[in-house]
KEVEXKOL-269415 format. One record per residue (C-alpha): residue number from 0; residue in three letters; y, z, x. Coordinates in pm, whole numbers, padded with zeros to 5 digits. Example, Ala and Ser with C-alpha at 12.3 -4.5 7.8 and 13.67 -1.06 7.14 Angstrom:
% KEVEXKOL-269415
    nr   rest       py       pz       px
     0    ALA   -00450    00780    01230
     1    SER   -00106    00714    01367
% end
This chain:
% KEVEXKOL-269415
    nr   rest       py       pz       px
     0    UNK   -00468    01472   -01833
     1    UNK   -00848    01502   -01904
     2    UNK   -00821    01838   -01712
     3    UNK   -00508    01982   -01914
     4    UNK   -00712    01951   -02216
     5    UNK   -01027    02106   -02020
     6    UNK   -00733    02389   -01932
     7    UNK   -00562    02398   -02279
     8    UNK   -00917    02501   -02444
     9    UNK   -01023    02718   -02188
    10    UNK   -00686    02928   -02230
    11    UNK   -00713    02934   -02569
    12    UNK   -01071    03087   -02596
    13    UNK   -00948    03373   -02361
    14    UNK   -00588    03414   -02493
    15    UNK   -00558    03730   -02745
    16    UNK   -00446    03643   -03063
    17    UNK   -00095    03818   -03019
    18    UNK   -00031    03610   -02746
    19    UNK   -00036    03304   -03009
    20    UNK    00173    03421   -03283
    21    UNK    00417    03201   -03427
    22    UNK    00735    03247   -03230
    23    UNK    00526    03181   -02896
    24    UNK    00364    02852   -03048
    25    UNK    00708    02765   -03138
    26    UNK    00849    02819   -02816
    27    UNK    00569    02631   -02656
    28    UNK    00630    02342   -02914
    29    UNK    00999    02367   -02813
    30    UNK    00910    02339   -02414
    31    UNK    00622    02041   -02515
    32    UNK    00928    01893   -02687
    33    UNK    01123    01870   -02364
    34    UNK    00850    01769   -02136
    35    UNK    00757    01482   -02358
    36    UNK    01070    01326   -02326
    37    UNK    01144    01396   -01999
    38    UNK    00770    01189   -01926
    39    UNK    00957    00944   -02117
    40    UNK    01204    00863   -01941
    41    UNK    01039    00937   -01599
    42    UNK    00757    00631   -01709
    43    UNK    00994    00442   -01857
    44    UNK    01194    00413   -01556
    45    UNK    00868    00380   -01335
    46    UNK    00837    00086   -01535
    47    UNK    01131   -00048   -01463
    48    UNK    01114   -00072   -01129
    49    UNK    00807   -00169   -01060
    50    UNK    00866   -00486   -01298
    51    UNK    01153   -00600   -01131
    52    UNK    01038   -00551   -00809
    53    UNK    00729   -00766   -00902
    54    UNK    00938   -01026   -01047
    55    UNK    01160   -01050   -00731
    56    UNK    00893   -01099   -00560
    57    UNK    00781   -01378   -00776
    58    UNK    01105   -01544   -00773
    59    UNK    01121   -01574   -00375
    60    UNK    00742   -01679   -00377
    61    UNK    00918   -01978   -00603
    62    UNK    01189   -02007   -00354
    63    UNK    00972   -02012   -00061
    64    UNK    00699   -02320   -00238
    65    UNK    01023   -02531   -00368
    66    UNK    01169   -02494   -00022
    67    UNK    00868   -02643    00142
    68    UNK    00825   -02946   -00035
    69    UNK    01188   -02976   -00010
    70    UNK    01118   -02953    00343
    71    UNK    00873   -03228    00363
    72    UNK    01036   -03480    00145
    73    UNK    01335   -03453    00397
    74    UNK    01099   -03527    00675
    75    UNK    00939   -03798    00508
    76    UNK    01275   -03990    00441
    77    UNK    01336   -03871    00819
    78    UNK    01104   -04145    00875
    79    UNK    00832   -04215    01142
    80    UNK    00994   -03945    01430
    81    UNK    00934   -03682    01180
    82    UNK    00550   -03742    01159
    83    UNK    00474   -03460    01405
    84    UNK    00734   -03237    01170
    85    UNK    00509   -03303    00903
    86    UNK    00182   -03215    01042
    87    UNK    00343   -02915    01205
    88    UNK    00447   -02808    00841
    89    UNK    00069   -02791    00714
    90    UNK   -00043   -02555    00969
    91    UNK    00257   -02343    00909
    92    UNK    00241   -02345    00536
    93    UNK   -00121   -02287    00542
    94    UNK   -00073   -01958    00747
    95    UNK    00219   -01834    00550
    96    UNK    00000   -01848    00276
    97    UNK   -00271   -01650    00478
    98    UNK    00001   -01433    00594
    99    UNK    00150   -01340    00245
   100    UNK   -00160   -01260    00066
   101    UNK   -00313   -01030    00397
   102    UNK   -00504   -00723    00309
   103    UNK   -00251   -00444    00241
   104    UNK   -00373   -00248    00538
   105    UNK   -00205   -00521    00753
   106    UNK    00124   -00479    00631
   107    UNK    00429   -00301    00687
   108    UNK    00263   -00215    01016
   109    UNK    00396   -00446    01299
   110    UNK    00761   -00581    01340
   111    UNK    00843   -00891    01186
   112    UNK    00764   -01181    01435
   113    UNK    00695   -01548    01427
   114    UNK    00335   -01703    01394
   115    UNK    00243   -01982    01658
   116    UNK    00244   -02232    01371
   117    UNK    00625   -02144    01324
   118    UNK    00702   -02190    01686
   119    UNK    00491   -02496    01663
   120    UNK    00717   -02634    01354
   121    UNK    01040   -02507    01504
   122    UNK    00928   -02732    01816
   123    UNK    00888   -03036    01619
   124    UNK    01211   -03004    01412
   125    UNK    01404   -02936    01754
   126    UNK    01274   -03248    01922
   127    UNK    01409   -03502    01659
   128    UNK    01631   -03741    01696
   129    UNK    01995   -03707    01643
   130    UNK    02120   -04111    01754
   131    UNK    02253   -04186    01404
   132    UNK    02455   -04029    01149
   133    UNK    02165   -04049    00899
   134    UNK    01969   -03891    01143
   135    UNK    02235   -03578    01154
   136    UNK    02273   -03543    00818
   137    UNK    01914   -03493    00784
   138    UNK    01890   -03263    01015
   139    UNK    02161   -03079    00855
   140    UNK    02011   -03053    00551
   141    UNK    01701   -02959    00737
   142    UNK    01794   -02692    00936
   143    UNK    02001   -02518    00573
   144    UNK    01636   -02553    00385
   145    UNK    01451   -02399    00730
   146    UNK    01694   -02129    00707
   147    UNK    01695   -02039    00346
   148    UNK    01293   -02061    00393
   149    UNK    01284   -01784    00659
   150    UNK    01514   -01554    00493
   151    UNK    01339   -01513    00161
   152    UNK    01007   -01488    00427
   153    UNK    01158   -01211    00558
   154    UNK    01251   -01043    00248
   155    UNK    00899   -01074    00151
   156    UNK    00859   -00883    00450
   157    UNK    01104   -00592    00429
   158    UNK    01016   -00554    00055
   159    UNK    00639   -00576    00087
   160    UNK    00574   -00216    00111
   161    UNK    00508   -00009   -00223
   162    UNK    00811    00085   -00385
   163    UNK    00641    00299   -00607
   164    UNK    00826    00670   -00552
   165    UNK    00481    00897   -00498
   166    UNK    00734    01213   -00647
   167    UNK    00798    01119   -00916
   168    UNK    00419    00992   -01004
   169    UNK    00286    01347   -00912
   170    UNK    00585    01507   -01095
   171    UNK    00476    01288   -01397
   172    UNK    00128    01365   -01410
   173    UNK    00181    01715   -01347
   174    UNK    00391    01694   -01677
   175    UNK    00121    01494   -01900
   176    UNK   -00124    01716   -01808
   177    UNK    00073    02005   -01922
   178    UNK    00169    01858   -02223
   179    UNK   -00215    01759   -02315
   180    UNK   -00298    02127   -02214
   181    UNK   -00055    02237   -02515
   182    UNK   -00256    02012   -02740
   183    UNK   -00545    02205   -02699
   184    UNK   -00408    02534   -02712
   185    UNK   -00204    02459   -03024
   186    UNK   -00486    02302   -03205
   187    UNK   -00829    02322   -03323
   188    UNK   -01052    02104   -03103
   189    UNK   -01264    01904   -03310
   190    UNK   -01427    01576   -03264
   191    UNK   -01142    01377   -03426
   192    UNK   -00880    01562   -03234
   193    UNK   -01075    01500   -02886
   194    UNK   -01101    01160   -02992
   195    UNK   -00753    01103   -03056
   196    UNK   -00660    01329   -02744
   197    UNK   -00881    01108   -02552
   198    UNK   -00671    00768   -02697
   199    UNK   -00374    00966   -02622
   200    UNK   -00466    00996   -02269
   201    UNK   -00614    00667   -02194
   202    UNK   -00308    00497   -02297
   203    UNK   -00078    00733   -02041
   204    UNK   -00349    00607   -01765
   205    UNK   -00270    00291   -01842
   206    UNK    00036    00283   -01820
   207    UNK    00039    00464   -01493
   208    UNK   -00237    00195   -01373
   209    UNK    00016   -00078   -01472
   210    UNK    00284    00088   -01250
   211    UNK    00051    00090   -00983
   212    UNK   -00041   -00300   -01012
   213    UNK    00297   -00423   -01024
   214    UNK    00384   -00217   -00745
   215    UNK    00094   -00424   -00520
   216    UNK    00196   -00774   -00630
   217    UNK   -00073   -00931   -00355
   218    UNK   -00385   -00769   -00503
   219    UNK   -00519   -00602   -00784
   220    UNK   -00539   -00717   -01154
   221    UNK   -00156   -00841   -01121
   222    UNK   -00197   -01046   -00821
   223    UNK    00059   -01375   -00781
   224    UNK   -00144   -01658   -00736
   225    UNK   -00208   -01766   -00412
   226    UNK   -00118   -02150   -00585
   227    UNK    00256   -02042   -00525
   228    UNK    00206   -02166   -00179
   229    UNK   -00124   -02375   -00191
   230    UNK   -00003   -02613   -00468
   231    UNK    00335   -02653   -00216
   232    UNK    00067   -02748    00032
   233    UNK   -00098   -03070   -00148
   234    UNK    00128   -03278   -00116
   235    UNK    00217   -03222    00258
   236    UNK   -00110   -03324    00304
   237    UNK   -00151   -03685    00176
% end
């Protein structure tokens, strides 16, 4: 944007006079016109996307903490066989926690597999006790909360790659700075009209910089907090 205004002003110290008469400034207003609301809609619907992406990805980090202390209330009333359950559920919440909020550079690279701390829980849940009907009915219910668990994991999973489409960003920028070359070749720059320019600008930036964080929901300014899963984790441990 910065360097459409840097082009605008060059052209228009090097353009002959003819070249802006007033049909051609009106034409260029017309094509400005057009470009401006096509932005429009391109951001807005950037927007869009990235929000509700983010907030899906909020709502099964929700999912995922309610499910675990589901989990170990179900193991507590399991009673005394479902101590080892229990502990076994720390160390896996702990590294789903360290899992989840992994650099970016880690993810989206290697198929989805199960940490040892997983296989470790799924251990536990498989040696319990099935002698009474109590005992079954937990497990039931255990084995429906395990399973909803892992499937909003996995989503997490399949979804944690940036869903921000790099097209249309380029397209979009190529369009601002078009559009903030026109101001400069349309007007007189002046230090009121850069500084506006400039305010002009840095709010387009930031609303590109917002589509950016919401489209890394694990880092950045927009981060979830990592409490989603740690506050789960407190009570497992007393």
């Amino acid at each position: 944007m910065v360097s459409g205004v840097a082009v605008g002003s060059w052209l228009r110290d090097r353009l002959p006079e003819h070249h802006l008469n007033d049909q051609a400034i009106s034409v260029i207003k017309s094509g400005v016109g057009l470009l401006s609301t096509l932005a429009a809609l391109i951001l807005g619907l950037l927007i869009s996307t990235a929000k509700i992406s983010y907030d899906s990805t909020a709502s099964q980090l929700n999912q995922i903490s309610s499910d675990l202390v589901l989990l170990d209330q179900l193991l507590s009333e399991y009673g005394p066989p479902a101590d080892g359950a229990r502990e076994a559920l720390r160390q896996q919440s702990a590294a789903l926690a360290n899992g989840i909020w992994a650099p970016a550079s880690q993810l989206g690279h290697h198929a989805f597999v199960a940490s040892d701390a997983w296989k470790r829980f799924s251990a536990t849940i498989y040696q319990l006790p099935n002698a009474t009907e109590q005992q079954r009915q937990f497990r039931k219910q255990i084995d429906e909360v395990i399973n909803r668990g892992a499937q909003a994991r996995l989503h997490l999973y399949t979804d944690s790659g940036s869903t921000l489409p790099v097209p249309f960003l380029v397209l979009l920028i190529f369009w601002l700075a078009v559009i903030f070359a026109s101001y400069s070749i349309l007007g007189a720059i002046n230090p009121t009209v850069m500084v506006f320019v400039g305010l002009f600008a840095l709010s387009a930036a930031s609303a590109l910089f917002l589509i950016a964080e919401l489209n890394t929901p694990f880092s950045g300014l927009l981060k979830l907090p990592e409490t989603q899963i740690s506050q789960a984790l407190s009570p497992l441990s007393r």
